[in-house]
Every structure is written in structure tokens, then in C-alpha cells.
N, CA, C and O atoms as a GROMACS GRO file, in nm:
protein
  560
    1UNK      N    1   0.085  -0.119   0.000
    1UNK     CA    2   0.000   0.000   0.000
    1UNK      C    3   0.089   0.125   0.000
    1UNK      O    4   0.174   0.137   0.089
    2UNK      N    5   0.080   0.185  -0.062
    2UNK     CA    6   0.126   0.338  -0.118
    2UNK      C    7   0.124   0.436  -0.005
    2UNK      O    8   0.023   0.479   0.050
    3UNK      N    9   0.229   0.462   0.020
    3UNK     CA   10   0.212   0.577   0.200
    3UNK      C   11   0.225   0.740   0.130
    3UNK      O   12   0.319   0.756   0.053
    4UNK      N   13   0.146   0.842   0.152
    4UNK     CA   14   0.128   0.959   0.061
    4UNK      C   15   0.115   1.046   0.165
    4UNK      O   16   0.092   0.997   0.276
    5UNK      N   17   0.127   1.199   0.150
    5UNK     CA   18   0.135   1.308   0.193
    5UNK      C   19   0.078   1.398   0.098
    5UNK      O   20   0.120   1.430  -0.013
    6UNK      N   21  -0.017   1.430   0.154
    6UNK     CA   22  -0.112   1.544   0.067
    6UNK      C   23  -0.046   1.680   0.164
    6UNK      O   24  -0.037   1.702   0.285
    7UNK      N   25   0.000   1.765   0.015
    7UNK     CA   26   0.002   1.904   0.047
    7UNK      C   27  -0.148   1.997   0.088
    7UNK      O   28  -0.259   1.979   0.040
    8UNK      N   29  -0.116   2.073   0.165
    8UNK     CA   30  -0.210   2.157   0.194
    8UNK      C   31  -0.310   2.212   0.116
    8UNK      O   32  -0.421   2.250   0.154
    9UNK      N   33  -0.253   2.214  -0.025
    9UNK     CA   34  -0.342   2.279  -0.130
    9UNK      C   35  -0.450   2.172  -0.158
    9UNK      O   36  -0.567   2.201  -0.181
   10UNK      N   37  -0.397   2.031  -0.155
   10UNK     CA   38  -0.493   1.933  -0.157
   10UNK      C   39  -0.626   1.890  -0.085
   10UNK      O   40  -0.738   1.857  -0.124
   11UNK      N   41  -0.559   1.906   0.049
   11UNK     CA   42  -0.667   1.895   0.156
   11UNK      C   43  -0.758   2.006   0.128
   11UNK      O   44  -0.880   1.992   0.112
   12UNK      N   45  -0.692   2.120   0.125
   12UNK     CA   46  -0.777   2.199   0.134
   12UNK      C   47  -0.900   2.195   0.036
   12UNK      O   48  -1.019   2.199   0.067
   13UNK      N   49  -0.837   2.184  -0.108
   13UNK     CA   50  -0.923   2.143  -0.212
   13UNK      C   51  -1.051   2.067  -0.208
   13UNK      O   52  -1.164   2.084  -0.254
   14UNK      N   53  -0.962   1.935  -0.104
   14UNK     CA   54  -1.079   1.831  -0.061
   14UNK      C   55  -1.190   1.815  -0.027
   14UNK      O   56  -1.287   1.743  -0.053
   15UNK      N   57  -1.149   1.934   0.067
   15UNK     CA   58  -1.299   2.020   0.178
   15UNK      C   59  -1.403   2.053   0.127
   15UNK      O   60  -1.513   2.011   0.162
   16UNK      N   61  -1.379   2.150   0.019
   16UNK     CA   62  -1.533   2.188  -0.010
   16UNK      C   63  -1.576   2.102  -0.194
   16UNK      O   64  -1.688   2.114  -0.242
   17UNK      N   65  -1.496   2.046  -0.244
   17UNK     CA   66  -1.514   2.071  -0.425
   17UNK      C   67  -1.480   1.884  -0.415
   17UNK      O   68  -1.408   1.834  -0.329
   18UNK      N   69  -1.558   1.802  -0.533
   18UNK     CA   70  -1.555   1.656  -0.524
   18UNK      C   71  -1.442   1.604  -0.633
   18UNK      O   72  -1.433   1.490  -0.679
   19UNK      N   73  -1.364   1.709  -0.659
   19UNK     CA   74  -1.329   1.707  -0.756
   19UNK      C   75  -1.165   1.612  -0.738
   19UNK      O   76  -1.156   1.584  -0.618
   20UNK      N   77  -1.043   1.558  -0.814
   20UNK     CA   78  -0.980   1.470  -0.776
   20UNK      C   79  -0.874   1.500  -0.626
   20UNK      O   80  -0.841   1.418  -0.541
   21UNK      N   81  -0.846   1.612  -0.632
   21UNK     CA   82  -0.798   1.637  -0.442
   21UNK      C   83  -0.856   1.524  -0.396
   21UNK      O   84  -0.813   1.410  -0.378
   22UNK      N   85  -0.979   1.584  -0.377
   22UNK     CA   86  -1.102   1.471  -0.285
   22UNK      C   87  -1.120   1.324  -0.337
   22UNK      O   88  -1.182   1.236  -0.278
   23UNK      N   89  -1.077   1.316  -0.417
   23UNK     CA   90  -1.067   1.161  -0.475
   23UNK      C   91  -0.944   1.064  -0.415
   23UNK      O   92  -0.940   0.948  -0.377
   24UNK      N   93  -0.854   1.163  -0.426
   24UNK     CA   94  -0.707   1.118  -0.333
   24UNK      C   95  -0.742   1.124  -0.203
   24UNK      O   96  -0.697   1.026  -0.144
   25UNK      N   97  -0.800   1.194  -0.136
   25UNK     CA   98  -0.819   1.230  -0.012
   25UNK      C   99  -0.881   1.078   0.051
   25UNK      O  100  -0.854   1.007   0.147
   26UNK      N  101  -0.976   1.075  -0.057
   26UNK     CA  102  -1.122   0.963   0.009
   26UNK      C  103  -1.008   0.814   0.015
   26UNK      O  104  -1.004   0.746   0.117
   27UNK      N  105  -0.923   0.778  -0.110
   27UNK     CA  106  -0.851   0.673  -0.146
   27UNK      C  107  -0.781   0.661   0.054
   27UNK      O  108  -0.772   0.558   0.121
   28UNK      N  109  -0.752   0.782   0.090
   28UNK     CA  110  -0.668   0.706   0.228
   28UNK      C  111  -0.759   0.680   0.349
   28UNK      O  112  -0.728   0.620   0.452
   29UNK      N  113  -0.933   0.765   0.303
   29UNK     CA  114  -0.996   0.757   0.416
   29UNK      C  115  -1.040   0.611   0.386
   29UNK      O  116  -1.056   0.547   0.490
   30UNK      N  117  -1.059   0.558   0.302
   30UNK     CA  118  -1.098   0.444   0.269
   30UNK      C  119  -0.986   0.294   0.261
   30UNK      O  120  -0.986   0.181   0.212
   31UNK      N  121  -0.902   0.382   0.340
   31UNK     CA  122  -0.780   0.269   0.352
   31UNK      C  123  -0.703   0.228   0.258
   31UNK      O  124  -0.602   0.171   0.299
   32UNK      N  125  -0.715   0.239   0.126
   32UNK     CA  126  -0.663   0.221  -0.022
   32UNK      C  127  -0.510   0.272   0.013
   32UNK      O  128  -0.409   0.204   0.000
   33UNK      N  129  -0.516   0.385   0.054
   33UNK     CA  130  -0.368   0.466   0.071
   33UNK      C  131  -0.322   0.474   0.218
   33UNK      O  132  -0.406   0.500   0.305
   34UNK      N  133  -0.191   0.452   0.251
   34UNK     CA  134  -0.154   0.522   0.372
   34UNK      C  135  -0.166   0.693   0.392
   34UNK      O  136  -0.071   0.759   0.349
   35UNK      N  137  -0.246   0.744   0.436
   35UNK     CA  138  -0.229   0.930   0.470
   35UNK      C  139  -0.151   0.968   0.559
   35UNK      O  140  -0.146   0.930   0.676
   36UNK      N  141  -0.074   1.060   0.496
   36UNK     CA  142   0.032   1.054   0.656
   36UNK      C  143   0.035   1.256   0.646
   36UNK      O  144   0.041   1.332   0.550
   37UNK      N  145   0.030   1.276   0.784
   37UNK     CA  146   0.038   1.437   0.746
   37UNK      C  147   0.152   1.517   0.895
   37UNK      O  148   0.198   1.464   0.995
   38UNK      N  149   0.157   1.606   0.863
   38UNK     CA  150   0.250   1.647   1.053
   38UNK      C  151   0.136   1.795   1.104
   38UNK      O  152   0.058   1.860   1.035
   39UNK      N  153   0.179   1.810   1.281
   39UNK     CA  154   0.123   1.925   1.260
   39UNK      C  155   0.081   2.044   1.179
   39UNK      O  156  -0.026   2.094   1.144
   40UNK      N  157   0.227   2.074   1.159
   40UNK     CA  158   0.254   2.209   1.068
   40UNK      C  159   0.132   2.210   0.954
   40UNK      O  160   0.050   2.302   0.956
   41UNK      N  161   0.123   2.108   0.860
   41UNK     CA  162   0.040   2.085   0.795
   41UNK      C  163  -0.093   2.129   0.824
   41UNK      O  164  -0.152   2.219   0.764
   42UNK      N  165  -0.137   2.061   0.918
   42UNK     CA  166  -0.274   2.086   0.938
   42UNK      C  167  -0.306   2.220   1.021
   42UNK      O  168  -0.414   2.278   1.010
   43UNK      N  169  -0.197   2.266   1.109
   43UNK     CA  170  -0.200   2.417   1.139
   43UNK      C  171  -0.198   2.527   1.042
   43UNK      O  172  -0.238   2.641   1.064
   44UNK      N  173  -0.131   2.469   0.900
   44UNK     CA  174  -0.096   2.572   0.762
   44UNK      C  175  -0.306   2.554   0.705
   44UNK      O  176  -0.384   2.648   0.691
   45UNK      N  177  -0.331   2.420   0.690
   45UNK     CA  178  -0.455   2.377   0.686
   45UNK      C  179  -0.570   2.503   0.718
   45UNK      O  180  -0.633   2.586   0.652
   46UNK      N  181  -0.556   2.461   0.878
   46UNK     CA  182  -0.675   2.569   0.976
   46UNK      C  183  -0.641   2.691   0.962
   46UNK      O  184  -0.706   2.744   1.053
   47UNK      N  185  -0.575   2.784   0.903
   47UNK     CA  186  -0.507   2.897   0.875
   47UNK      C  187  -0.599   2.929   0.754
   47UNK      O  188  -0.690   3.011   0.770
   48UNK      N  189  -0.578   2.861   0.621
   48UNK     CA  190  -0.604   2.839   0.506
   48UNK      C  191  -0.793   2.872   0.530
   48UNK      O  192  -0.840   2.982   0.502
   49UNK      N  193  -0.851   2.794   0.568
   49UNK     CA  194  -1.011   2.721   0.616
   49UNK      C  195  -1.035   2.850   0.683
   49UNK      O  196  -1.140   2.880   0.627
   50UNK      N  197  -1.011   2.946   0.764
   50UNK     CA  198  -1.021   3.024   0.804
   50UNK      C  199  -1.024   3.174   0.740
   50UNK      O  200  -1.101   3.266   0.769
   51UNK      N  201  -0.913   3.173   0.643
   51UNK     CA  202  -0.865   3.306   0.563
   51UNK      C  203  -0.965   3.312   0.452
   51UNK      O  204  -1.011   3.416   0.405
   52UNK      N  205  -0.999   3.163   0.405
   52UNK     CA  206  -1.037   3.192   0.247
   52UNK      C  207  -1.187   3.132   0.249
   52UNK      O  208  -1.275   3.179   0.177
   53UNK      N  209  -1.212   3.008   0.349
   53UNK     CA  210  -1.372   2.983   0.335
   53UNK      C  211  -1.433   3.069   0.450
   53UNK      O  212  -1.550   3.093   0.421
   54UNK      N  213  -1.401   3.120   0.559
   54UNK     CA  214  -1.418   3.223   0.662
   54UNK      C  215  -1.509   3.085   0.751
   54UNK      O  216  -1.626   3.095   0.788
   55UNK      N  217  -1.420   2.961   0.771
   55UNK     CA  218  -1.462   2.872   0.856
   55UNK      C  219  -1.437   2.939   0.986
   55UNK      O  220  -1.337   3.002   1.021
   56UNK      N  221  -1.586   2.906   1.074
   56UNK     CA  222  -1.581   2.966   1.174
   56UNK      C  223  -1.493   2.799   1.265
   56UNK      O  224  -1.471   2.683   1.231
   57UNK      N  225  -1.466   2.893   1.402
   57UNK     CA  226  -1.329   2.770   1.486
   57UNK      C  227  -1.398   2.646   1.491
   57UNK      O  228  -1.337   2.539   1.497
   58UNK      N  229  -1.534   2.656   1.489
   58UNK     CA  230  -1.602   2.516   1.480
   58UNK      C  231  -1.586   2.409   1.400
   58UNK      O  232  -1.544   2.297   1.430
   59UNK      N  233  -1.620   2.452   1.297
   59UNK     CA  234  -1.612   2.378   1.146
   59UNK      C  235  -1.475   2.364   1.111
   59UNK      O  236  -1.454   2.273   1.031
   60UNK      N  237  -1.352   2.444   1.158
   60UNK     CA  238  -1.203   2.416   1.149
   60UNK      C  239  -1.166   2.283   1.206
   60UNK      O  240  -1.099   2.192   1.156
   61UNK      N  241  -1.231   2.294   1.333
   61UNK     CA  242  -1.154   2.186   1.427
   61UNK      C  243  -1.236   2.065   1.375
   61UNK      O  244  -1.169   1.961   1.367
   62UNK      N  245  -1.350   2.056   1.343
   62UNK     CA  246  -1.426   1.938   1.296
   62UNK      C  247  -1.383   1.888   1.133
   62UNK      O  248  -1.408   1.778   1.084
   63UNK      N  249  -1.325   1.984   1.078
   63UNK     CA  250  -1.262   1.955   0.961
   63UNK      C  251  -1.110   1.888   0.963
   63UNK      O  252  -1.067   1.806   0.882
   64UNK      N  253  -1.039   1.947   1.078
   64UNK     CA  254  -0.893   1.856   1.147
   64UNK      C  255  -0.908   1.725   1.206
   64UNK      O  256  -0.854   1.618   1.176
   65UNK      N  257  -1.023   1.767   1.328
   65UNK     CA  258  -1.044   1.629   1.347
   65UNK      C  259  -1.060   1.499   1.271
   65UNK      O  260  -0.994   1.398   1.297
   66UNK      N  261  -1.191   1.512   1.136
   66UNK     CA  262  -1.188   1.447   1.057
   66UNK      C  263  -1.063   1.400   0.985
   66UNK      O  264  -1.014   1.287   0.978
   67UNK      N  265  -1.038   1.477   0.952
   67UNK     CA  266  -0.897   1.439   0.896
   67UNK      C  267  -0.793   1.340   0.972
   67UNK      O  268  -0.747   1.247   0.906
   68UNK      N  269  -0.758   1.353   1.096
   68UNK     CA  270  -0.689   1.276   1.175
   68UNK      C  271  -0.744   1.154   1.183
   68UNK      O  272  -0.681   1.058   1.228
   69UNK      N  273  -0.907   1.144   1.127
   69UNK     CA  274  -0.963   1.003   1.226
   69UNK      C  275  -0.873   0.935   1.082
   69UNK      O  276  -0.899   0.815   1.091
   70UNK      N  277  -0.808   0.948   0.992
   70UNK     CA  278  -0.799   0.817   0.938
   70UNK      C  279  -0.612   0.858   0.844
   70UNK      O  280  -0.568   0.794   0.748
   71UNK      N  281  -0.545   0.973   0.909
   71UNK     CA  282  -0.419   1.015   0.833
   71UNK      C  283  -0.330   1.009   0.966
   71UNK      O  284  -0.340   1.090   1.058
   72UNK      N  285  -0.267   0.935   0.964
   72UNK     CA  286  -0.146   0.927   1.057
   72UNK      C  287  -0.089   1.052   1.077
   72UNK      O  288  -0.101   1.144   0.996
   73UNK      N  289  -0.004   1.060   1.221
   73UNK     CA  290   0.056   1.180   1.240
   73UNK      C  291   0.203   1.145   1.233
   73UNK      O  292   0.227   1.024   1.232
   74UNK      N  293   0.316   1.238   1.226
   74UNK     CA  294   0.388   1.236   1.213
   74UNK      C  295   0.497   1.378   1.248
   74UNK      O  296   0.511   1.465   1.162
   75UNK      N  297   0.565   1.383   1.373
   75UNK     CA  298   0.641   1.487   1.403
   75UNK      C  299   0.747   1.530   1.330
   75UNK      O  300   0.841   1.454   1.350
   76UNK      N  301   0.777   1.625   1.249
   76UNK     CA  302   0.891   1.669   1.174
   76UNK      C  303   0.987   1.781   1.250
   76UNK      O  304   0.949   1.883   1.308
   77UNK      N  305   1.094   1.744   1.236
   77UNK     CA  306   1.161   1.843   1.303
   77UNK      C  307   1.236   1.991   1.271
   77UNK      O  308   1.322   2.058   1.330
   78UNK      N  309   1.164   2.006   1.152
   78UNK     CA  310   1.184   2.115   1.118
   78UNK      C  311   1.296   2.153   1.058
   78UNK      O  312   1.301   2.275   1.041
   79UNK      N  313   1.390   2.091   1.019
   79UNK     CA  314   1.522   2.102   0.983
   79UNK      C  315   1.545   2.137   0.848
   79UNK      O  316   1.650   2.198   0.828
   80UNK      N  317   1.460   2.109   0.733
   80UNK     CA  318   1.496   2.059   0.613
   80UNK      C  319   1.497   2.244   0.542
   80UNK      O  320   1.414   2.330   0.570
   81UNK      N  321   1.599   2.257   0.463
   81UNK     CA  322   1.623   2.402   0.436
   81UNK      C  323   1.623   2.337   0.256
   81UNK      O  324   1.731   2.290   0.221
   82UNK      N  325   1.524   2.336   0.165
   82UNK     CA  326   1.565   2.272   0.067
   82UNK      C  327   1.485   2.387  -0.045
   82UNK      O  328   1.550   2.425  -0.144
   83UNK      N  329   1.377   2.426  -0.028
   83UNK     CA  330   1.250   2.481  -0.103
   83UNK      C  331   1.317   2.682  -0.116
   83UNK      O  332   1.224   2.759  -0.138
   84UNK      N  333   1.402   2.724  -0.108
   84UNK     CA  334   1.433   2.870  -0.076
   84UNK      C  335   1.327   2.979  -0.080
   84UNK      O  336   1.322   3.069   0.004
   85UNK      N  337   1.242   2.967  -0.184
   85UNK     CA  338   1.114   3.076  -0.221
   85UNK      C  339   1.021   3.043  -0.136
   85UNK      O  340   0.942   3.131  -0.103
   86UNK      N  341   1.009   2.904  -0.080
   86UNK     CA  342   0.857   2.902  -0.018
   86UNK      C  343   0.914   2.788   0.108
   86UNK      O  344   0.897   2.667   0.101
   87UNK      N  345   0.962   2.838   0.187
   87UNK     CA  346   0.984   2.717   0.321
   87UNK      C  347   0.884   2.636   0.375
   87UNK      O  348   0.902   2.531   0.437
   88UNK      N  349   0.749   2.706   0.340
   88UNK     CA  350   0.627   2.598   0.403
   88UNK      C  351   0.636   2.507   0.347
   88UNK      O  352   0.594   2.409   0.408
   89UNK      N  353   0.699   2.476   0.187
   89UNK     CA  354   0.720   2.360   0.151
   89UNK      C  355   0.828   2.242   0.167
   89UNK      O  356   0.840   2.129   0.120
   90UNK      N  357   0.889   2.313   0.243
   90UNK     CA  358   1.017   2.217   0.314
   90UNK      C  359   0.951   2.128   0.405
   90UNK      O  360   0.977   2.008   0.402
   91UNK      N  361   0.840   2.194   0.513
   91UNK     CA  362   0.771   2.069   0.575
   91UNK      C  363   0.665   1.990   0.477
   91UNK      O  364   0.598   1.893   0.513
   92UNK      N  365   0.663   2.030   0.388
   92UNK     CA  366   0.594   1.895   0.332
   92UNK      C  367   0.680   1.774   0.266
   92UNK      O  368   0.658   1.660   0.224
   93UNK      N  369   0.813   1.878   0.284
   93UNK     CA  370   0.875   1.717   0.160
   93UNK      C  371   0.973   1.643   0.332
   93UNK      O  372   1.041   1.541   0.322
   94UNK      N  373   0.959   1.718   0.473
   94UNK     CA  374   1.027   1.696   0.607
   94UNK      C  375   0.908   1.587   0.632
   94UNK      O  376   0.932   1.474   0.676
   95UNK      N  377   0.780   1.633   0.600
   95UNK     CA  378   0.691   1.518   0.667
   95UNK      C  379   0.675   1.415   0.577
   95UNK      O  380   0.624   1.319   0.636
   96UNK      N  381   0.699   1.386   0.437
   96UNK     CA  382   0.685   1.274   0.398
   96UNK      C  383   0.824   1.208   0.439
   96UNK      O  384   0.822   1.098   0.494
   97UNK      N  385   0.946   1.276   0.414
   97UNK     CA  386   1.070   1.218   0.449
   97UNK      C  387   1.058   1.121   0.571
   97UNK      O  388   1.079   1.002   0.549
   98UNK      N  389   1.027   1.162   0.698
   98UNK     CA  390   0.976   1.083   0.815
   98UNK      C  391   0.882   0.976   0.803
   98UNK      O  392   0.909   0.868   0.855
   99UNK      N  393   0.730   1.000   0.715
   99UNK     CA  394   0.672   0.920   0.688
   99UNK      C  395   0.776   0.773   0.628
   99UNK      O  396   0.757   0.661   0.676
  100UNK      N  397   0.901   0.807   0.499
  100UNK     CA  398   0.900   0.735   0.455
  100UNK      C  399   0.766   0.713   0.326
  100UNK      O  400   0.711   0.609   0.290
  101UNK      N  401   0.750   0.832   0.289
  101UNK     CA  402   0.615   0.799   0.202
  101UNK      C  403   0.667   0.791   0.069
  101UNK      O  404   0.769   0.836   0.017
  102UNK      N  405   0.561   0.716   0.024
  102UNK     CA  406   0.619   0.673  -0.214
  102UNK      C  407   0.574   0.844  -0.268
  102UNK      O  408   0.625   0.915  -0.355
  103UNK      N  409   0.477   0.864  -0.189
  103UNK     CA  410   0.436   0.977  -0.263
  103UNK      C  411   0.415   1.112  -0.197
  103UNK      O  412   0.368   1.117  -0.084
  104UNK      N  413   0.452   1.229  -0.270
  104UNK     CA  414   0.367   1.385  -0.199
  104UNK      C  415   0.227   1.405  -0.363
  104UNK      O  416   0.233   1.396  -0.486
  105UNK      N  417   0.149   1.427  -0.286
  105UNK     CA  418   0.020   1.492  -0.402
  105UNK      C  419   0.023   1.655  -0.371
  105UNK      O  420  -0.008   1.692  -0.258
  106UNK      N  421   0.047   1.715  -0.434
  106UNK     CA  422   0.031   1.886  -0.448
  106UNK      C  423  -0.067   1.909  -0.574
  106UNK      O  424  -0.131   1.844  -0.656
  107UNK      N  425  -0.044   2.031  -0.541
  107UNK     CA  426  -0.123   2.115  -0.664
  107UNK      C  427   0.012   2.249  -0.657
  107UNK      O  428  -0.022   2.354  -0.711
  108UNK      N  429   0.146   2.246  -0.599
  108UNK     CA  430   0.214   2.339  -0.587
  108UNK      C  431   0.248   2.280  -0.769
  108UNK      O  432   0.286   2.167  -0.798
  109UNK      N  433   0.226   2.382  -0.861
  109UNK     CA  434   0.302   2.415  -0.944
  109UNK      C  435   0.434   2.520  -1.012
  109UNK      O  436   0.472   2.539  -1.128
  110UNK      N  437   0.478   2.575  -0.878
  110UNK     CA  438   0.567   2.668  -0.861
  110UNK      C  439   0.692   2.635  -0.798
  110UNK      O  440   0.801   2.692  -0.807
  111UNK      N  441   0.650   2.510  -0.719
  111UNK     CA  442   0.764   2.487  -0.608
  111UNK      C  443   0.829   2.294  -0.618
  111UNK      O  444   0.927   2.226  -0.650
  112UNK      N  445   0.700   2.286  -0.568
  112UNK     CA  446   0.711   2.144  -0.540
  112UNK      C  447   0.691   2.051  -0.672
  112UNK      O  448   0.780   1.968  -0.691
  113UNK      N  449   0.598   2.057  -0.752
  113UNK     CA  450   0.570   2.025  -0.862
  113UNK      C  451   0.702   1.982  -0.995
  113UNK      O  452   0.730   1.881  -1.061
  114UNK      N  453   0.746   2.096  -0.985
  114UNK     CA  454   0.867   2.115  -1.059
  114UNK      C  455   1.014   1.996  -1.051
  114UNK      O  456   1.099   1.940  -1.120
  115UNK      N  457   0.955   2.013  -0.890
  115UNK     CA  458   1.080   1.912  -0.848
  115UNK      C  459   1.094   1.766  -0.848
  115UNK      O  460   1.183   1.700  -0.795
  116UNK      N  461   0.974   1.720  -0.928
  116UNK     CA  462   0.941   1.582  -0.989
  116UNK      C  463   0.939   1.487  -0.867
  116UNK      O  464   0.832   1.447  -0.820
  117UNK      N  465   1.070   1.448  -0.814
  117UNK     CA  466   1.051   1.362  -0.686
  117UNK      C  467   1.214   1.411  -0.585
  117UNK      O  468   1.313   1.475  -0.620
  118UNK      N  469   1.176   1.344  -0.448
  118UNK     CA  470   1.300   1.436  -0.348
  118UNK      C  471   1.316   1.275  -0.314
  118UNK      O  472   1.222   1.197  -0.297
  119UNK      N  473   1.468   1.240  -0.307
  119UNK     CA  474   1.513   1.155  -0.185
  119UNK      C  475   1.392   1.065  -0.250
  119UNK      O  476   1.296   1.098  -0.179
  120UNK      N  477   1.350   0.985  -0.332
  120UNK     CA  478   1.324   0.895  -0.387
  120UNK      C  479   1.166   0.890  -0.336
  120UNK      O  480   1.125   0.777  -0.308
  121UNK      N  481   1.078   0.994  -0.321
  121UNK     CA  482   0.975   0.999  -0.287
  121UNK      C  483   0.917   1.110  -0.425
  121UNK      O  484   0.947   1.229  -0.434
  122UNK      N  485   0.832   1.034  -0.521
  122UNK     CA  486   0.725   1.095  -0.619
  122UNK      C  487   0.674   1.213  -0.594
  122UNK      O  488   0.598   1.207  -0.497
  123UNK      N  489   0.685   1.351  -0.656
  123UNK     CA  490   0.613   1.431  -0.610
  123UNK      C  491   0.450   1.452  -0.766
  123UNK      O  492   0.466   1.455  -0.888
  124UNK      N  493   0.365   1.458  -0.716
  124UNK     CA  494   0.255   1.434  -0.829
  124UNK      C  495   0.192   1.496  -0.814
  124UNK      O  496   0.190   1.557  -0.707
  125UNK      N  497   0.073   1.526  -0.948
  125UNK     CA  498  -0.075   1.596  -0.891
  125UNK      C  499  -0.150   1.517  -0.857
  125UNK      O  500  -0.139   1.395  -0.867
  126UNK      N  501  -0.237   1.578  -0.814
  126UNK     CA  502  -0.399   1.445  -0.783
  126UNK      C  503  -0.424   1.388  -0.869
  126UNK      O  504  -0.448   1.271  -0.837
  127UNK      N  505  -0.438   1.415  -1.033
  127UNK     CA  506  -0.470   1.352  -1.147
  127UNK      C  507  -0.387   1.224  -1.125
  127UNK      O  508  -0.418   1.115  -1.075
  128UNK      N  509  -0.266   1.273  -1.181
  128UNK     CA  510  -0.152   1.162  -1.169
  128UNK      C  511  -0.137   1.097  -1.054
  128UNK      O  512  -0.057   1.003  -1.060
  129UNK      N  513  -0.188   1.116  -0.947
  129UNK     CA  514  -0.204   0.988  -0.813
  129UNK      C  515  -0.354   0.910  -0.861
  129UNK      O  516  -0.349   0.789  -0.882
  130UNK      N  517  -0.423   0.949  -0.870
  130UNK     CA  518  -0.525   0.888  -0.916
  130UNK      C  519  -0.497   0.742  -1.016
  130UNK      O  520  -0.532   0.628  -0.984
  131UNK      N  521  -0.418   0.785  -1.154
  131UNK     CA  522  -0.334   0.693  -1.235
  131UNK      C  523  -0.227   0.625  -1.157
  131UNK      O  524  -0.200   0.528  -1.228
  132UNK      N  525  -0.179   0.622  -1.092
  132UNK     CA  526  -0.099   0.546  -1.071
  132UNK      C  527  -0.161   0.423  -0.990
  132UNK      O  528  -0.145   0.304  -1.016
  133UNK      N  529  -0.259   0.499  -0.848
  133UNK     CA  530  -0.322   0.392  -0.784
  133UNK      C  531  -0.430   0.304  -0.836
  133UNK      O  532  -0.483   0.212  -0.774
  134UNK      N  533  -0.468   0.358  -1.002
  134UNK     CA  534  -0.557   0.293  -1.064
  134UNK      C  535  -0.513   0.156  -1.138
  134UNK      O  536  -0.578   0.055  -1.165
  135UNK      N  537  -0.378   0.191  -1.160
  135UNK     CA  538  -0.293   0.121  -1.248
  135UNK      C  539  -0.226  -0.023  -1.166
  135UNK      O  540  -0.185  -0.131  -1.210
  136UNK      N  541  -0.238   0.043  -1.010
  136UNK     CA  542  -0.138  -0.080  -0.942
  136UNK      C  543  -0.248  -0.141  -0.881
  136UNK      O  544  -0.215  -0.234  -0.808
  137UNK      N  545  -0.417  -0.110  -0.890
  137UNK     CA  546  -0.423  -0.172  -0.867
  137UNK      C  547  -0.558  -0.285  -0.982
  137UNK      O  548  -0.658  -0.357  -0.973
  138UNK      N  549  -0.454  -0.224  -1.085
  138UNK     CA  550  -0.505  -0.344  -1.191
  138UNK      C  551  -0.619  -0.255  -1.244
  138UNK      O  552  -0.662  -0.312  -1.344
  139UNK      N  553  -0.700  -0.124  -1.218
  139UNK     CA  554  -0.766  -0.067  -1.262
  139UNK      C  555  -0.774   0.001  -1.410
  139UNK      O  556  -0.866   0.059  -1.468
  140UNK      N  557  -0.693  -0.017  -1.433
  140UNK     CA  558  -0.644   0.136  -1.510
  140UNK      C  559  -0.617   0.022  -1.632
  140UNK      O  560  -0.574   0.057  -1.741
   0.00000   0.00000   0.00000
């Protein structure tokens, strides 16, 4: 089973629109995928849910919570200096590194995207996670 790290842009995506974010998303709630995420993440998350859908603290924390009932946690230590323009993306490629995950899913096409894969971990869009887990598992 495929251990993955959804960037923030993903989750977030997930939340309100059914569109493939949320298709990746559902694949780990449904056990198909390992989800693995770290604080930072989901604090960058409730930040996000707050600024742009004007989620009140209620619907934030019930939207984290959810999320946790089925994405592993994972402490990163903050170290990784790799991303120069955008450091929030250093903890995403710090928390899959720890995970040990095959994959990061973004929608960063500026940063992360570009950088194809880190330290032997896939970096993809949702489309292209979609294909791959369709493919391995005989779907596709």
C-alpha cells in the first residue's frame, strides 16, 4: 500500500469541491492509501479554512479532526532548508521524508511540482495519483 502526503493545497481542495484532491483524499480515508500528514500541515490547513472559506473555529476543528480520524501523524523536526522561495514547503517534503512515504500529491506548481521527486519519494498531482493507484491496482 502506497504511503502519501497530501500538500495543503490538496486537503484543502478536498474540503469543499468533489473534484480529484477529494478523490485522493477519500482513497486514504478508505484505507486504499496510507495518509500521513505532521502538525505544521494541518496548522498551515486551519489557517487556510479560516482566511479563504471564513470557517468559523467550529467547522475548522471538525474539519482537522476528521482528517486525523484516518491520516497518521507524524512529528517533523523542522530542519529541512531545501525549497528557498517558499519554506512551508520544506515541511511537506520533512513530513513525507519521516513518513518514509512513495508519494507527496500537491497542486504546488511553482515549487514542489517542478521538483518531480525528493530523496526517492514521487512528487505528483492528484490527477496523476489517481493513475498510478488505478494502475497498481489493476484498474487502469
Amino acid at each position: 500500500m502506497p504511503t502519501v502526503v497530501f500538500d495543503t493545497n490538496i486537503l484543502f481542495s478536498a474540503v469543499g469541491w468533489q473534484g480529484n484532491p477529494y478523490r485522493c483524499v477519500e482513497l486514504a480515508r478508505s484505507g486504499l492509501v496510507e495518509g500521513v500528514t505532521c502538525p505544521e500541515l494541518m496548522d498551515e490547513l486551519a489557517d487556510k479554512l479560516r482566511s479563504k472559506l471564513n470557517f468559523s473555529e467550529e467547522m475548522v476543528a471538525e474539519t482537522i479532526v476528521d482528517y486525523l480520524a484516518f491520516l497518521s501523524l507524524v512529528k517533523v523536526p523542522g530542519e529541512l532548508k531545501f525549497i528557498v522561495n517558499d519554506p512551508d514547503d520544506d515541511v511537506v517534503l520533512e513530513c513525507a521524508l519521516v513518513a518514509q512515504a512513495d508519494y507527496i500529491v500537491s497542486g504546488d506548481r511553482r515549487h514542489l511540482l517542478p521538483i518531480g521527486s525528493y530523496e526517492g519519494i514521487s512528487i505528483v498531482t492528484a490527477t496523476d495519483f489517481l493513475a498510478i493507484v488505478a494502475a497498481g491496482q489493476g484498474n487502469g
